[in-house]
C-alpha positions as CSV (number, residue, x, y, z in Angstrom):
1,X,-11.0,85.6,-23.0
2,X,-10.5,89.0,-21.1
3,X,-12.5,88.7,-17.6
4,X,-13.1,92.5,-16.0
5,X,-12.6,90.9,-12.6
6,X,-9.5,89.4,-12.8
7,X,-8.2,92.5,-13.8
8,X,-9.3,94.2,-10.7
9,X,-7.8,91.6,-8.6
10,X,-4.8,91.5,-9.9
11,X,-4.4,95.5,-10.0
12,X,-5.8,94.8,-5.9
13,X,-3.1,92.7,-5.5
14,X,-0.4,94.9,-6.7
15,X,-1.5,97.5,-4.6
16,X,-1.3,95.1,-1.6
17,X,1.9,94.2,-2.7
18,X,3.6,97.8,-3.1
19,X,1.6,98.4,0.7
20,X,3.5,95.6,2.5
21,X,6.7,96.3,0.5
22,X,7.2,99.9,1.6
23,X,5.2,99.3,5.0
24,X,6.4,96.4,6.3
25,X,4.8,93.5,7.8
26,X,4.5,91.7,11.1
27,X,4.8,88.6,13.5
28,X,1.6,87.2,11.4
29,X,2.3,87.6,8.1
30,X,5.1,85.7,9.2
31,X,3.5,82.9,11.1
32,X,1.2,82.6,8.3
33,X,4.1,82.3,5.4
34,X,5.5,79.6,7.4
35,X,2.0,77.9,7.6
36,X,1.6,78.0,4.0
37,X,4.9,76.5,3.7
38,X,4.7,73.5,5.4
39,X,0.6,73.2,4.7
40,X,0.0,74.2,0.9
41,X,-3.4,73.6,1.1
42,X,-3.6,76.8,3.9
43,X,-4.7,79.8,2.3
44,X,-2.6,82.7,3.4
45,X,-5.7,85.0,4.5
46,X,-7.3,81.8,6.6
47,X,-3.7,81.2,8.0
48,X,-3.6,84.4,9.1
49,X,-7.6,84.2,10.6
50,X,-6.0,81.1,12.6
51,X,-3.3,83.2,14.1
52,X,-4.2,86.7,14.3
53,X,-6.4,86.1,17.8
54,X,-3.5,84.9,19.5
55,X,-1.2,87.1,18.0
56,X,-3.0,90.0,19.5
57,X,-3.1,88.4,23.2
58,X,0.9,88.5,23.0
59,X,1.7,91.6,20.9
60,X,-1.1,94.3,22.3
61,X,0.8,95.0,25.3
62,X,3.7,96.3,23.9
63,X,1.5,98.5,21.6
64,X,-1.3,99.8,23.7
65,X,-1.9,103.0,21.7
66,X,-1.9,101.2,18.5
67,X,-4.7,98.5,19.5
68,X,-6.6,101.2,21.1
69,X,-7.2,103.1,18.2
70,X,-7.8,100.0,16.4
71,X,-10.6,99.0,18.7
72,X,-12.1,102.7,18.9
73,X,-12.7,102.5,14.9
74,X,-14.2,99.5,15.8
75,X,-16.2,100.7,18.7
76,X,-16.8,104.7,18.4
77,X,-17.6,104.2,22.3
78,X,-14.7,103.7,24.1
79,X,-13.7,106.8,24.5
80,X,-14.0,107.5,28.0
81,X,-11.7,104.5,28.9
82,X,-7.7,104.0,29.6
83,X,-5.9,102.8,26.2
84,X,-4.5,100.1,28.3
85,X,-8.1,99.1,28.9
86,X,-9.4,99.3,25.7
87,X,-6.5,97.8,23.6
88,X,-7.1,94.8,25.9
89,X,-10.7,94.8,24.3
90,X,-9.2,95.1,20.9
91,X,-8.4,91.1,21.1
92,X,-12.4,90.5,21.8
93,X,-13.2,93.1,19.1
94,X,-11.3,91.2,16.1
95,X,-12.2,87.8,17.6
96,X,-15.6,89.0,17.2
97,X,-15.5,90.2,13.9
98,X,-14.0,86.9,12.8
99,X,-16.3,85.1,14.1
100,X,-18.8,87.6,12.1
101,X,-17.4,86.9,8.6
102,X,-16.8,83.2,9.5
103,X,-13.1,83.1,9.6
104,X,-12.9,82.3,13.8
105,X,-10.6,79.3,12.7
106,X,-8.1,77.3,14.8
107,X,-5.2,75.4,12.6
108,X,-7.1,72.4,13.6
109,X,-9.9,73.3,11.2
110,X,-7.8,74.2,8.6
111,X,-6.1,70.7,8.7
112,X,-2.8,71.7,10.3
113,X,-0.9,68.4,11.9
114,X,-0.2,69.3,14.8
115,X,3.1,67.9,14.4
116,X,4.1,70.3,12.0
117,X,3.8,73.3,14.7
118,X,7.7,72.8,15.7
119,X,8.8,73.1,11.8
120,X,6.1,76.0,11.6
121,X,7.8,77.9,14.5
122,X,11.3,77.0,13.2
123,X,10.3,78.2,9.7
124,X,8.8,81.8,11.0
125,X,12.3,82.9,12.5
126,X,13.8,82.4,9.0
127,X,11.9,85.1,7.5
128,X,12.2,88.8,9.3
129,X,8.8,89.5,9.6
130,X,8.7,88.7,13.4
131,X,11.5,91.5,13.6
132,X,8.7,94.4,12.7
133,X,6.7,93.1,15.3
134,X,6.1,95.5,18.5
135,X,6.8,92.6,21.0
136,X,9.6,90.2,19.0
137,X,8.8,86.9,19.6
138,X,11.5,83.9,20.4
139,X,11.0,81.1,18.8
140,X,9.5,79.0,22.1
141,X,6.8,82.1,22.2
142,X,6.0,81.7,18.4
143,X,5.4,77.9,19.2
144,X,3.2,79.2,22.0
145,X,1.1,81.1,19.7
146,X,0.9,78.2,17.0
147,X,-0.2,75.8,19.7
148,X,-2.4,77.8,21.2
149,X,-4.3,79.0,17.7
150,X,-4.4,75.2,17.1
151,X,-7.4,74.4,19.5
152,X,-9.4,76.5,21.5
């Protein structure tokens, strides 16, 4: 039986995949991978929910410009203030919006032990993803970001 909408998603999903092949992803996509490693039952989207709010609280200040024009789409507003300002209000902005589509998730909720964070960090180096990242993280500052997107 031929279902129209599975034929969307998986023409969507190609799409994504020729994206992040010839663009590149970061730190979470990373992170996330290594979740779904370890933790099967972790979707890759809510894995990357989980992470993405700490993520940004370690990476915007090595990409000012970037976040700032991320949070201006956002916010039309924030025109009249310093990038440095604003892409410091980025991190509010998507915590925000996560919160709006309910995906404000901690890896507590999603059932992460929190005795799998070491492997977790260990297994994020072994894929170059955290290379791409504006600030490259060490492995002690990945298991900073995991522990803190644990629990808030």
């Amino acid at each position: 039986m031929f279902y129209p909408w599975v034929a969307s998603l998986e023409r969507t999903d190609t799409l994504a995949g020729l994206s992040i092949a010839n663009a590149g992803v970061t730190l979470p996509h990373g992170i996330a991978m290594a979740i779904g490693g370890n933790c099967p039952h972790v979707m890759h989207g809510e894995a990357l929910a989980a992470v993405y709010p700490q993520f940004m609280r370690f990476t915007y200040p090595s990409a000012i410009q970037k976040f700032a024009a991320l949070a201006r789409i956002f916010k039309s507003d924030l025109t009249r203030a310093t990038d440095e300002t604003v892409a410091k209000v980025s991190c509010s902005i998507i915590d925000d919006f996560l919160k709006k589509n309910g995906m404000y998730l901690t890896l507590e909720d999603l059932k992460v032990p929190e005795n799998e964070i070491e492997k977790i960090a260990d297994h994020t180096m072994e894929l170059p993803d955290y290379t791409n990242n504006p600030r490259v993280a060490t492995r002690d500052e990945v298991f900073k970001i995991l522990k803190k997107a644990f629990r808030r």
